[in-house]
Structures are given as C-alpha cells and as structure tokens.
C-alpha positions as CSV (number, residue, x, y, z in Angstrom):
1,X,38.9,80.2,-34.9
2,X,39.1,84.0,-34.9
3,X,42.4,85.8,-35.6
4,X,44.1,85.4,-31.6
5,X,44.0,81.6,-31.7
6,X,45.5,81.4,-35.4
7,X,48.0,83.6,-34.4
8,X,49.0,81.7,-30.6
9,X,49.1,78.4,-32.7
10,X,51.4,80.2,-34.9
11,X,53.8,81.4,-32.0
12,X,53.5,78.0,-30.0
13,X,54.7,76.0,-33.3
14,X,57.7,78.6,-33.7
15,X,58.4,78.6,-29.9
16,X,58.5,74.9,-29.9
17,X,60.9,74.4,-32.9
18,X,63.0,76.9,-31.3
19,X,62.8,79.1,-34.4
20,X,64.0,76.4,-37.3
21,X,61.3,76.9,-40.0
22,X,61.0,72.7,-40.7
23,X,60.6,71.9,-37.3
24,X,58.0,74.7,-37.2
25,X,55.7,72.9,-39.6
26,X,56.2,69.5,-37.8
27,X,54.9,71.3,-34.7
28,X,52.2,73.0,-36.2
29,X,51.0,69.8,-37.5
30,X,51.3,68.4,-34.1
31,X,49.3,71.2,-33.0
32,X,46.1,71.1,-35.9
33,X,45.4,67.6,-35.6
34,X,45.0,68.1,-32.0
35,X,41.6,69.8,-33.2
36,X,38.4,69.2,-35.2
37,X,38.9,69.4,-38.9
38,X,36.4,72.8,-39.6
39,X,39.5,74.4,-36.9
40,X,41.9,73.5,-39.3
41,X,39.9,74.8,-42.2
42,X,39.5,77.8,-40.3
43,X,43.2,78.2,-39.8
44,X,44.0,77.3,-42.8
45,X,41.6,80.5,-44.4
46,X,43.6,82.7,-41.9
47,X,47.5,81.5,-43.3
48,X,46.0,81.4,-46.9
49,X,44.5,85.3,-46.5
50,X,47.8,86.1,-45.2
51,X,49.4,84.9,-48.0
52,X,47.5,87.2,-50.1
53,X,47.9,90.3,-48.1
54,X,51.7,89.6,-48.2
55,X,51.7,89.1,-52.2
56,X,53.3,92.9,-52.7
57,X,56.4,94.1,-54.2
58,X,57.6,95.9,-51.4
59,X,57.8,92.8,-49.6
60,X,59.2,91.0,-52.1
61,X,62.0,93.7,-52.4
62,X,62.7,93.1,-48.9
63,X,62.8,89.2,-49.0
64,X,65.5,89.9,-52.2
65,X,68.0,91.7,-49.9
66,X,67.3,89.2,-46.5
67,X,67.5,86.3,-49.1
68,X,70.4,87.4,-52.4
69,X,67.5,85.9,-54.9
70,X,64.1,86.2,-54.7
71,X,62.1,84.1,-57.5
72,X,58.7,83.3,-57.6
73,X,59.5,80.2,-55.2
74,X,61.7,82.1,-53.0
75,X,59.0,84.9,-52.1
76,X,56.2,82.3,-51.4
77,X,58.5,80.3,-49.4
78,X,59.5,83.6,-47.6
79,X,55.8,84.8,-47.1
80,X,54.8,81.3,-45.5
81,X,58.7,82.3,-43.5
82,X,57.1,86.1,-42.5
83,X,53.5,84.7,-41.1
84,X,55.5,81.6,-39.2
85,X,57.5,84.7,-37.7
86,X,54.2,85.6,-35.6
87,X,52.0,88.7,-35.1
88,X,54.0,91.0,-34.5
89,X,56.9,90.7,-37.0
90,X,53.9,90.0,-40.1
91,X,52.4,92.7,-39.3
92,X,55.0,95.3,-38.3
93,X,56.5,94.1,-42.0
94,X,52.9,94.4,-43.9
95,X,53.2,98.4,-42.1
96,X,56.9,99.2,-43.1
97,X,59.2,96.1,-44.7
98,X,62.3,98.4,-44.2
99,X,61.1,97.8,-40.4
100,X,62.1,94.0,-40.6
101,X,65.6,95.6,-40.0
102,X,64.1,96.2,-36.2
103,X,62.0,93.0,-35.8
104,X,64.2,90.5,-36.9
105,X,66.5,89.5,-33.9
106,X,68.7,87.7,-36.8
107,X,68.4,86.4,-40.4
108,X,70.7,83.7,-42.1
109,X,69.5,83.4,-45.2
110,X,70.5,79.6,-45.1
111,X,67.8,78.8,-42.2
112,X,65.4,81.9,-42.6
113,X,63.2,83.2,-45.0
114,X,62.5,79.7,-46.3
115,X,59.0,78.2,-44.6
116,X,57.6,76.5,-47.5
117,X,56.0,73.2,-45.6
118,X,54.6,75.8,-43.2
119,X,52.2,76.6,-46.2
120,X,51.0,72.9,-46.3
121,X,50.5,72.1,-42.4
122,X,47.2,72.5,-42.7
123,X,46.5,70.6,-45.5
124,X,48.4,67.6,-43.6
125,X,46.6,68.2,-40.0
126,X,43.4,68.2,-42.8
127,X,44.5,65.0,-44.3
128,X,45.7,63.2,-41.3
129,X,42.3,64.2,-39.0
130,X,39.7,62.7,-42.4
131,X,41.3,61.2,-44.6
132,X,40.8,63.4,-47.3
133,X,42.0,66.8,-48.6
134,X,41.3,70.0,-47.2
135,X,38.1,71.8,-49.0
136,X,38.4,74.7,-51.3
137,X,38.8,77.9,-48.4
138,X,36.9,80.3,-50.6
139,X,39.4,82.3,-50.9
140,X,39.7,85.1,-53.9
141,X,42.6,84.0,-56.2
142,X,45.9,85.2,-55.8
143,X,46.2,88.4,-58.2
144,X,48.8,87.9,-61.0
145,X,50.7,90.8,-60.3
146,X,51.7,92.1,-56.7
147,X,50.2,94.8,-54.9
148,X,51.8,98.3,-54.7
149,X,54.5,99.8,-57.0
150,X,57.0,97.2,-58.6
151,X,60.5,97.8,-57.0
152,X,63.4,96.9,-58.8
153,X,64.7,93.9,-57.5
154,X,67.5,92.9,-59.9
155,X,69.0,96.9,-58.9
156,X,71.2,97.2,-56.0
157,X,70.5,100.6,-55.8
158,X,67.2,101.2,-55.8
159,X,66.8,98.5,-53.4
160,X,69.4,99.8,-50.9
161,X,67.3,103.3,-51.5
162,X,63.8,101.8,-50.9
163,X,65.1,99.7,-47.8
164,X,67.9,101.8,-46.1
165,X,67.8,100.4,-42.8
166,X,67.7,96.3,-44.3
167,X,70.2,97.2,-46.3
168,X,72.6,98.6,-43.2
169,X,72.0,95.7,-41.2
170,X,71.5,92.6,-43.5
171,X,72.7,94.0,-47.0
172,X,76.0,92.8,-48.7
C-alpha cells in the first residue's frame, strides 16, 4: 500500500461518517477487512509512522488551545483526530499548526480532536480478517520527549503568542 491509497482510505472512512470521529473508525474498519491482512499491516505502518511524526510540542500546543486540556491521552487521541482529518489538513498542520486556524472548516472540542479508536482500526480489520493480532510494524519507538522546542502549554500567553491565528479563531 504506498502513501495515496492509505491516505484515500483515510478520506473515504471520514467522508462516509460524515466527519464524526467514532463513526470514522467503524467505517475504516469496514473498509480494512475488505483487504488482505499484509494491506492492513501496511496501513497500519503508515497511521503508526504518522503518529510519530506528529509526536511534537508544537502540535501538542495547538491541540491544547482547539481542545482547553491537553494530557498525555488527550494529544494521542487528537494525533489519531489530525491523520483521520486527511492529507491535506495533517500535513498542512505538520508545516505550520497555527495553519489549522485555515484548514479546519470547524472545531467543537466535544466531537473533534478526539479519534482515539481510529488508532486501533487496524488492529480490528487485523483481528477480524485472522484471527489473531496485528504483527509488530517495525516501527522505531515513540521518543519519550516530543520533537521541537517545548511550548508552554499550561501559559495562556505564550500560547496565544506562538499560535496567533488559533487563538483568534478558536481561542477562549
């Protein structure tokens, strides 16, 4: 599965939820078991690397001001959130987080930002197809720290300073 196919079963699971992140990872199940099991390995290496290359403070400064709290939970949850988003709005976030103020039609914090099951579709499509788990992905570990320079996400104001345009359009 190369990096167009993961992305247009991404955006087909989104479009056919009609944007509500649980129904998303019902459809993307859906969609996984309707292939072999090494396809849904091989989407599930593509989410899981995204995951990592999300796993940096500035994006977890920007889920704090779309979400009021952002624990360890919360930004995990809202990482599995950005990549169930699609293409365009991961990546145009990986470039520029204060940019989600742009590619976000909307965000209410009580349906967005929260994918968490998205994270486990594949191991479900996995489980459901064999019978058995989903295969270590040989994937490195998730650092300890995130990437980049830490932001301060218990201060207001260094947030608001950092994400100027989130802050204008989603901030409280």
């Amino acid at each position: 599965m190369d990096e167009t196919e993961f992305w247009a079963i991404v955006d087909s699971s989104r479009e056919a939820a009609e944007g509500d992140p649980e129904e998303q990872a019902d459809a993307l199940v859906d969609r996984l078991v309707l292939l072999d099991p090494d396809s849904v390995v091989d989407f599930a290496r593509h989410f899981e690397s995204r995951l990592g290359r999300s796993y940096r403070w500035d994006l977890w400064g920007a889920a704090r001001l779309l979400l009021g709290s952002a624990s360890d939970d919360a930004f995990d949850n809202f990482r599995c959130w950005l990549i169930g988003q699609g293409r365009h709005v991961f990546e145009g976030a990986l470039h520029e987080p204060d940019d989600l103020a742009e590619l976000l039609d909307d965000f209410d914090e009580e349906l967005d930002g929260d994918a968490e099951d998205l994270g486990y579709a594949a191991y479900e499509a996995y489980e459901q197809l064999t019978g058995m788990e989903l295969p270590d992905l040989e994937l490195p570990e998730q650092p300890e720290e995130p990437a980049g320079t830490p932001v301060g996400l218990d201060d207001p104001k260094a947030l608001a300073e950092r994400f100027p345009e989130l802050t204008d359009r989603f901030g409280s």
